[in-house]
Phi, psi and omega in degrees: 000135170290150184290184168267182187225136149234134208269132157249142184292355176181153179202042169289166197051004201275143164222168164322104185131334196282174175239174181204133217256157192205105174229204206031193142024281167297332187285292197313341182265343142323284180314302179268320207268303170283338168083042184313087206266168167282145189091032195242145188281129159192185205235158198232123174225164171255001184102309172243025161154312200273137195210120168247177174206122192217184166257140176301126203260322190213165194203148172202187190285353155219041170184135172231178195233152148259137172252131187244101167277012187171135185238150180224127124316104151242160192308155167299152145288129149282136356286163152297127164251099205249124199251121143272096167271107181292161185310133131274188196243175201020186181295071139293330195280299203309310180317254159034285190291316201287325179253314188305297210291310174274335166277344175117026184282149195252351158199178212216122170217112198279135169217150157293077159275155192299353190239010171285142196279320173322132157222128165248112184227125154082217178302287177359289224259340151306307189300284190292344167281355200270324188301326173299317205279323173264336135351270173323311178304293157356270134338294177312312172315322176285339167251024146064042163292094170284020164230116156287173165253143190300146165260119164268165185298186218273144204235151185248168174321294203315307177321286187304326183313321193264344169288328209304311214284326198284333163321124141331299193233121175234118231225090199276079178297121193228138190271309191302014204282182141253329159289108174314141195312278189298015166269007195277173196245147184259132153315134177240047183220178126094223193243121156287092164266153176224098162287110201254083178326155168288206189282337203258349157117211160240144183308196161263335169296288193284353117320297170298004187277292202269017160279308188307326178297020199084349196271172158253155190289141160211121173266157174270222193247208195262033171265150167252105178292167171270150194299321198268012184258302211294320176290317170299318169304303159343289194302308248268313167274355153302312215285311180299007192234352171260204171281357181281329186273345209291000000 
């Protein structure tokens, strides 16, 4: 069984031998909620590569301490999967973030599509990207990520269009497409985005917004997944045709 993880802001310079302090918010759900006791192993990560693993040295009412018995680099993962997600409506979206976040999308950029029934406005639109962002945090700690994914804030057609334009691959999941998801061919470098329509489908406009930006249209098979189902299927079968799966 893999240790647990815990996320820290940073774990530059940390080397073997060093100690490393975990307060606020994570040490207490570590410390109270899970019963973190000393001399018990687990692991630390920052998020962008670096994963330490130590034993517990010292424990308190929000922090606890690790003795670091072992430092890890690891490489970003290739290619990179950046999932555009239209709003779902109710907690779908967090559902969404929460299984993408676990097969390995390396970014989550929520849209305002035009059929989406979800609207983030105002406080609303703090709240739920903030909720998307520990979500995400969250998952990753539960699937022993060492790169978390970036959230991006809530993005318009044009804002996908220019991720869409910045890709090796970009892939617009469509039931009417005609090329099946698996015949595109995958990159096994650079950035995958895969665009993921709300419940009411994609206009037609905003299909021509982002063929002109480069992507291709593909459908998955002949079921109609739900949006917040339909992108984790996607990611799963790009993700099984690169070296990451491999």
């Amino acid at each position: 069984m893999t240790l647990p993880q815990h996320l820290v802001p940073s774990l530059d310079g940390v080397v073997v031998g060093a100690t490393v302090g975990v307060d606020g918010d994570e040490a207490h759900h570590a410390v109270a909620v899970r019963r973190l006791r000393v001399g018990e192993p687990v692991t630390l990560a920052d998020g962008v590569g670096r994963v330490v693993t130590g034993r517990v040295s010292s424990t308190g009412k929000r922090v606890f301490e690790i003795e670091v018995v072992d430092v890890i680099d690891v490489p970003e993962p290739v290619p990179s999967l950046t999932v555009v997600q239209a709003l779902p409506k109710g907690d779908r979206g967090e559902l969404a973030v929460e299984v993408l976040t676990e097969i390995g999308v390396a970014r989550l950029v929520p849209w305002a599509a035009s059929r989406s029934v979800a609207v983030w406005k105002g406080e609303r639109a703090v709240k739920s990207h903030a909720k998307w962002q520990s979500t995400a945090r969250e998952a990753a700690k539960q699937a022993r990520r060492a790169w978390h994914p970036v959230v991006d804030p809530l993005a318009s057609t044009t804002d996908v269009a220019g991720v869409v334009a910045a890709a090796d691959l970009a892939v617009v999941l469509h039931e009417d497409a005609v090329e099946p998801l698996a015949a595109l061919a995958v990159p096994d470098l650079g950035e995958i985005v895969l665009v993921v329509g709300p419940e009411g489908g994609l206009s037609d406009d905003e299909v021509a917004i982002l063929e002109r930006a480069g992507a291709v249209t593909a459908r998955l098979g002949a079921e109609v997944l739900r949006t917040s189902t339909a992108g984790v299927a996607a990611a799963a079968a790009i993700l099984s045709r690169t070296r990451r799966w491999a």
